[in-house]
C-alpha positions as CSV (number, residue, x, y, z in Angstrom):
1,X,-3.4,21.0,20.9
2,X,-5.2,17.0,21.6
3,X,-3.3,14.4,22.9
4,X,-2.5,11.5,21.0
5,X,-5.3,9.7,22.2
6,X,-7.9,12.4,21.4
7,X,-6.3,12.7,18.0
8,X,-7.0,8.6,17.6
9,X,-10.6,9.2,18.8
10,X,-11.7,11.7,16.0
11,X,-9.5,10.1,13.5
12,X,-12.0,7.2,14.3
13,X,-14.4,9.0,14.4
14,X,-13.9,10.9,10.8
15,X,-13.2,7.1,8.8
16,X,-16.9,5.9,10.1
17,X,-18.1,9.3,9.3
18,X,-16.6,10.0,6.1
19,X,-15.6,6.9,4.6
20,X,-18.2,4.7,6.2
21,X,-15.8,2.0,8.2
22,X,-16.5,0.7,11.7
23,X,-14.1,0.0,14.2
24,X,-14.1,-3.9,13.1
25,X,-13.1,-2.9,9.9
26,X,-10.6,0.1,11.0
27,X,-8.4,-0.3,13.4
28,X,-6.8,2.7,14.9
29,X,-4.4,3.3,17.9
30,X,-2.7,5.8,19.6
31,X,1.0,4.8,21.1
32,X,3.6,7.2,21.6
33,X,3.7,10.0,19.3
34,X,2.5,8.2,16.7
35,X,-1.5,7.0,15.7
36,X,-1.4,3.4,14.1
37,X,-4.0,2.8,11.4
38,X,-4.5,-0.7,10.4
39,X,-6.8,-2.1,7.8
40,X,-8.5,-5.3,8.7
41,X,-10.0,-6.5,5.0
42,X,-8.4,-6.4,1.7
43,X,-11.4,-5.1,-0.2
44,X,-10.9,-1.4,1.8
45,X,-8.4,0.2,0.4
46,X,-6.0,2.4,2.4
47,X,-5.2,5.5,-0.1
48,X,-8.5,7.2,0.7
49,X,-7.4,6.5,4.4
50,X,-4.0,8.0,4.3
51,X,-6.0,11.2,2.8
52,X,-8.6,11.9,5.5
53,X,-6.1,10.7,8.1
54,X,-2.5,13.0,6.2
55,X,-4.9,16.2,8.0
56,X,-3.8,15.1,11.7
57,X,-0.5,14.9,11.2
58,X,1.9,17.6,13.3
59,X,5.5,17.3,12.5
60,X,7.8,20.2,12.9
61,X,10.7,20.9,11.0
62,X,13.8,23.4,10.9
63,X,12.8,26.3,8.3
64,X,16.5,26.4,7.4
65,X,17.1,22.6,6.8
66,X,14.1,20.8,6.7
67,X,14.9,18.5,9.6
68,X,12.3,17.3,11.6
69,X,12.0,19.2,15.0
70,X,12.3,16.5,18.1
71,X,8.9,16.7,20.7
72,X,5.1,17.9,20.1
73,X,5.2,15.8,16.2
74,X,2.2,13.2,16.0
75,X,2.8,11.0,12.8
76,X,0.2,8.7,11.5
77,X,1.0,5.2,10.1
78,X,-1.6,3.4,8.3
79,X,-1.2,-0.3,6.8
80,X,-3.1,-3.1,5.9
81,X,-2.9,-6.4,8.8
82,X,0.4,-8.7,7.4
83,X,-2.0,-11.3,7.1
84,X,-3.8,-9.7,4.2
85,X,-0.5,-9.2,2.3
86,X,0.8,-12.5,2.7
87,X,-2.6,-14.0,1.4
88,X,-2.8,-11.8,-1.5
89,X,1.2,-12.2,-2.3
90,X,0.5,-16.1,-2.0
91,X,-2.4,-15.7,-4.4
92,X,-0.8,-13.7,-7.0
93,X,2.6,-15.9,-6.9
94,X,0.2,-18.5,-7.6
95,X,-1.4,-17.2,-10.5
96,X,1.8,-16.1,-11.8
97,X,3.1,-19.6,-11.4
98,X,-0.4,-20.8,-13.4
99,X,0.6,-18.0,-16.5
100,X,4.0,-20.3,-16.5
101,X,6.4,-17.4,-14.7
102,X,9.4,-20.1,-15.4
103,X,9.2,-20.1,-19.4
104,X,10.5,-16.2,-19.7
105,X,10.5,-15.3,-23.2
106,X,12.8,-12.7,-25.1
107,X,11.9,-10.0,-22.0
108,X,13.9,-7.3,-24.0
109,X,10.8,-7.5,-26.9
110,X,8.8,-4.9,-27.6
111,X,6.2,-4.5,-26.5
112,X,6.6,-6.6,-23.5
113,X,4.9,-10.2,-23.6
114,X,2.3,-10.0,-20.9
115,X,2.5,-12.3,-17.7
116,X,-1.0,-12.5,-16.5
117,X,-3.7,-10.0,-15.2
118,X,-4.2,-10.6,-11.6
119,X,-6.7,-8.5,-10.1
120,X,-7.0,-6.2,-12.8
121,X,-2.8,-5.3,-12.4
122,X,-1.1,-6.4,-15.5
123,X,2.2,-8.3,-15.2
124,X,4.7,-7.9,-18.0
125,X,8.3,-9.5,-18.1
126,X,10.8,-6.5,-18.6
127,X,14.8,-5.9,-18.1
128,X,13.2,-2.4,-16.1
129,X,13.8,-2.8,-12.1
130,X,11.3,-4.8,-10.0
131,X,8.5,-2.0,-9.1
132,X,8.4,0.0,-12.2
133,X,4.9,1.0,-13.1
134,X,4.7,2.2,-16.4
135,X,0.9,2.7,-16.7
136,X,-0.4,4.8,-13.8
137,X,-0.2,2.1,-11.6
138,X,-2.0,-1.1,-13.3
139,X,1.2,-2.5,-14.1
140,X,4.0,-4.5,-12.8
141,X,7.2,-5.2,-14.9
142,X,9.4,-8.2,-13.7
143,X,12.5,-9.5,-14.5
144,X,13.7,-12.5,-12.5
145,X,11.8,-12.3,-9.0
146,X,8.7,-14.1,-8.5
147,X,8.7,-12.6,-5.1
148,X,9.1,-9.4,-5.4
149,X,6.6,-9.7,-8.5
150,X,4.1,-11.1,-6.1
151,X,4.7,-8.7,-3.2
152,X,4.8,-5.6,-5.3
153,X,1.2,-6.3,-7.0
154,X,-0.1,-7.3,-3.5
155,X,1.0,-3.9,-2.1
156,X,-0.1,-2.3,-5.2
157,X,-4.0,-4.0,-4.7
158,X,-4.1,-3.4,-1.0
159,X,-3.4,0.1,-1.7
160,X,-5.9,0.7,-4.2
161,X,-3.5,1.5,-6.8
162,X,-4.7,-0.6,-9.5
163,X,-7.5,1.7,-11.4
């Protein structure tokens, strides 16, 4: 069994390999238990990431319940840098703001009135829950939170979720 570290090092070593991105790009740290994966630019998307890097992982759990065994797991996180998000959730509040966010219409029509397509995610006003994505993941419904409108397509682009 590799140490954390050595688990970082070909983790590293497997996203330049495989996936074609350099350290600058990538960032990817071993602390603890756990290797930290961040993503440095918004046009790499971490899905394929959390693929290649899902194979290191080592966390044990009871057979019986399921719970996960203290000592010898090695979890992997992978994110994008905060700054990205808060860019991109600026960005897409704005451009819902632009569509005119603050005249809702009848949201209970069908089918939905369309917001605006931001980055090729399509915004809808709905009654459904912030989050809900009815289309494979190229669409948002809203009801009454820019925010969380704004956040949840930012999280959905960085991701790679959006076709």
């Amino acid at each position: 069994m590799s140490t954390t570290k050595e688990t970082a090092a070909t983790i590293r070593k497997a996203i330049k390999t495989q996936l074609g991105h350099t350290a600058k790009e990538v960032s990817v740290r071993a602390k603890d238990s756990s290797v930290n994966i961040t993503v440095k630019f918004a046009h790499i998307m971490s899905a394929p990431i959390e693929e290649l890097a899902r194979g290191y992982a080592r966390i044990s759990r009871c057979e019986r319940t399921g719970e996960i065994l203290g000592g010898g797991n090695l979890y992997i996180n992978v994110s994008h840098d905060w700054r990205l998000s808060s860019e991109l959730f600026t960005e897409c509040k704005q451009a819902l703001l632009d569509a005119g966010y603050d005249q809702r219409p009848d949201y209970n029509a069908d089918p939905k009135p369309e917001i605006v397509t931001w980055r090729g995610i399509k915004i809808y006003y709905s009654n459904a829950w912030i989050g809900e994505f009815p289309n494979g993941h190229t669409e948002v419904l809203c009801h009454n939170y820019l925010d969380n409108a704004a956040r949840c397509a930012a999280a959905m682009l960085l991701k790679g979720e959006n076709g």
